[in-house]
C-alpha positions in Angstrom: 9.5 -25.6 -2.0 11.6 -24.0 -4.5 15.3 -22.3 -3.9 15.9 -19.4 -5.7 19.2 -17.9 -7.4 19.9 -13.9 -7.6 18.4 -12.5 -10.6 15.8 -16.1 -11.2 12.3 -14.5 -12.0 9.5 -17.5 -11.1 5.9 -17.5 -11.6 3.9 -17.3 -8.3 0.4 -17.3 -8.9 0.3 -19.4 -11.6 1.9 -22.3 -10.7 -0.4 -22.5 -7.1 -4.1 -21.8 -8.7 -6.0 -20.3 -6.0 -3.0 -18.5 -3.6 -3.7 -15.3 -2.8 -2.9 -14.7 1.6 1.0 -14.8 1.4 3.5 -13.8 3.8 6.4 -12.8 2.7 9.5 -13.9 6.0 12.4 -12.0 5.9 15.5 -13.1 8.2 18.9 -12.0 9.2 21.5 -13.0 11.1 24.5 -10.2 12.5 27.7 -11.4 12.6 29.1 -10.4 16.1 31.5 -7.9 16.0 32.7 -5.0 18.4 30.6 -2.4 17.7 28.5 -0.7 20.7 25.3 -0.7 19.1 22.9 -3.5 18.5 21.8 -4.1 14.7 18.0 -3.1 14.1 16.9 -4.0 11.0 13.6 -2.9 9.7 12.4 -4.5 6.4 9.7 -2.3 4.4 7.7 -2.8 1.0 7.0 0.0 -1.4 4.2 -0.1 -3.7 4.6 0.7 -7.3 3.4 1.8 -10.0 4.1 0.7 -14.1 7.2 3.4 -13.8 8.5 1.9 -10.8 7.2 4.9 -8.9 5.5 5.0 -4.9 2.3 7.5 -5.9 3.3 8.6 -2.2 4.0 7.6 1.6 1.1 5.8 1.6 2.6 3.4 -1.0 5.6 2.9 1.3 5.1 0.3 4.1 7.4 -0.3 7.0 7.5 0.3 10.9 5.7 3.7 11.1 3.1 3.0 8.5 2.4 -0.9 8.6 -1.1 -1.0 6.2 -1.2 -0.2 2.8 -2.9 -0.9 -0.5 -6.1 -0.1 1.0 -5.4 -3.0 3.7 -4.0 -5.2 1.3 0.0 -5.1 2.4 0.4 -5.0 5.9 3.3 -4.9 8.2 3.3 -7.2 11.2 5.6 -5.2 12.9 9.3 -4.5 13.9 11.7 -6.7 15.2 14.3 -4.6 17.1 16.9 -7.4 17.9 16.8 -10.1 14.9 17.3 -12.2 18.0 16.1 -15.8 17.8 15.1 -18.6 15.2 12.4 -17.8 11.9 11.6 -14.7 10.1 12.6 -11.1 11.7 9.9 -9.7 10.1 6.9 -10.8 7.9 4.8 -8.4 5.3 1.4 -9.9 4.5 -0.1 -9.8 1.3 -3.7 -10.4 0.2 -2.7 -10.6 -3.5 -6.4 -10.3 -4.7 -7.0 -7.3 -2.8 -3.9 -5.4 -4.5 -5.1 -1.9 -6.0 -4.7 -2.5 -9.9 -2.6 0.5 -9.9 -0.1 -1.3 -8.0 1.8 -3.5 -10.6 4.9 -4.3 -8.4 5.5 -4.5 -4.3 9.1 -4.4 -4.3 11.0 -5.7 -0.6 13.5 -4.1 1.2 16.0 -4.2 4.4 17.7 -1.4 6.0 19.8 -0.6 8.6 17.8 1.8 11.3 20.4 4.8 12.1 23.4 2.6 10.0 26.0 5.5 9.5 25.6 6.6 12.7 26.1 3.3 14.5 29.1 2.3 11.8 27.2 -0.5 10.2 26.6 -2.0 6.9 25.3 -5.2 5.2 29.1 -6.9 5.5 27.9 -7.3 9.0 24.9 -9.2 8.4 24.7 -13.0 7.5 22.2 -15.2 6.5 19.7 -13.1 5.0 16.5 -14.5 2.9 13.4 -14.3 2.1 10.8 -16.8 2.2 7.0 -16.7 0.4 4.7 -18.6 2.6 1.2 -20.0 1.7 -1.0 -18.0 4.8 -3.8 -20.6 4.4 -1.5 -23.8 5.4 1.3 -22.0 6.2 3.4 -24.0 3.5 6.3 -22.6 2.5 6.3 -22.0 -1.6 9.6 -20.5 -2.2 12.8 -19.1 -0.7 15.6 -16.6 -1.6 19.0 -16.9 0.1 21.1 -13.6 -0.5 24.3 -15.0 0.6 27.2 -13.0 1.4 27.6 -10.5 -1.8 27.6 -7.4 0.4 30.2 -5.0 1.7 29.6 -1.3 2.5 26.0 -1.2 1.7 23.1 0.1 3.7 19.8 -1.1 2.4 19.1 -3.8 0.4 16.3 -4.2 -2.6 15.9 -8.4 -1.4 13.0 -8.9 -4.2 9.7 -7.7 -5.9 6.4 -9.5 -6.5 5.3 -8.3 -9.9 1.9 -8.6 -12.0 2.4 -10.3 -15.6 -0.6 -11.0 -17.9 -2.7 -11.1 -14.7 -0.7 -13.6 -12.8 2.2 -12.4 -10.2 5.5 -13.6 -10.2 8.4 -13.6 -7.8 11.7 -11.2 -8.6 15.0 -12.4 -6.8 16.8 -9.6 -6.9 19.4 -9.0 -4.1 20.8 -5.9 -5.0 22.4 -3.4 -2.4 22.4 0.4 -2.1 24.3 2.7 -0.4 22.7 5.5 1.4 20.0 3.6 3.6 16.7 4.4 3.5 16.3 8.2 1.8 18.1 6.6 -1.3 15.8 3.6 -1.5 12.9 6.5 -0.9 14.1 8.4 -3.4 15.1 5.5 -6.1 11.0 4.7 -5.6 10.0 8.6 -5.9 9.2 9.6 -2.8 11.1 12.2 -0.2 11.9 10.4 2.9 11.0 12.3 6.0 
């Protein structure tokens, strides 16, 4: 299994002839703390195209639209606590199946009503991302985000991306403020 950095780009496909069922484990931990309400976090994948750009909602998966890429992305479903060991959520990808126009799934975590509830990523520990063989349920790689965030509201954990017809893995772990409309409207699309 391999342990990324922020910012480490590693071939996925290439290096594990044959992989093409992945599940892609994101986890959190929240930090306990007074607030009244409990932390939901939802993670989501948009699907892109060369210009970084959704084509529209239908490229956007996450807890109100859990299949996309013509079956090829789907959402297992949302966590509403984060409570307990493993992933919080898991997106599955059939890598094979991807629509060619789709040259980069990027991954993302947000805070579900964050302003109003007063919360931000400085509340949240532990967070990572894991790439899991679906076949043998082997873990390949993982991505610990460690504790770089303050005020933010959504976070961009990683992106698969295509690359002379392999795909690679993207550590990214970069934070936004604004939640989900910004990360909506950083990928082209208007949220709700």
């Amino acid at each position: 299994m391999i342990s990324l950095q922020k910012g480490q780009k590693i071939d996925l496909t290439k290096g594990n002839p044959g992989l093409s069922k992945i599940i892609v484990g994101l986890g959190w931990d929240t930090n306990k703390y007074s607030g009244r309400a409990d932390f939901d976090l939802d993670a989501s994948a948009f699907l892109l195209d060369q210009n970084g750009r959704a084509g529209g909602i239908e490229d956007f998966i996450f807890y109100n639209n859990l299949v996309g890429g013509d079956g090829s992305v789907q959402h297992t479903g949302d966590n509403l606590t984060g409570e307990g060991e493993g992933d919080d959520e898991q997106i599955k990808i059939d890598l094979a199946s991807v629509p060619s126009h789709v040259e980069k799934i990027a991954f993302t975590v947000t805070i579900h009503e964050a302003i109003a509830r007063g919360q931000n990523f400085g509340q949240v520990s532990n967070a990572y991302v894991r790439v899991i063989n679906e076949v043998n349920d082997q873990e390949i790689m993982r991505y610990d985000l460690g504790e770089d965030f303050s005020v933010e509201t959504a976070l961009v954990v990683c992106e698969l991306y295509r690359h002379q017809g392999e795909w690679k893995f993207n550590a990214i772990g970069s934070g936004f403020s604004g939640g989900l409309a910004a990360l909506c409207a950083n990928y082209g699309l208007q949220a709700g």
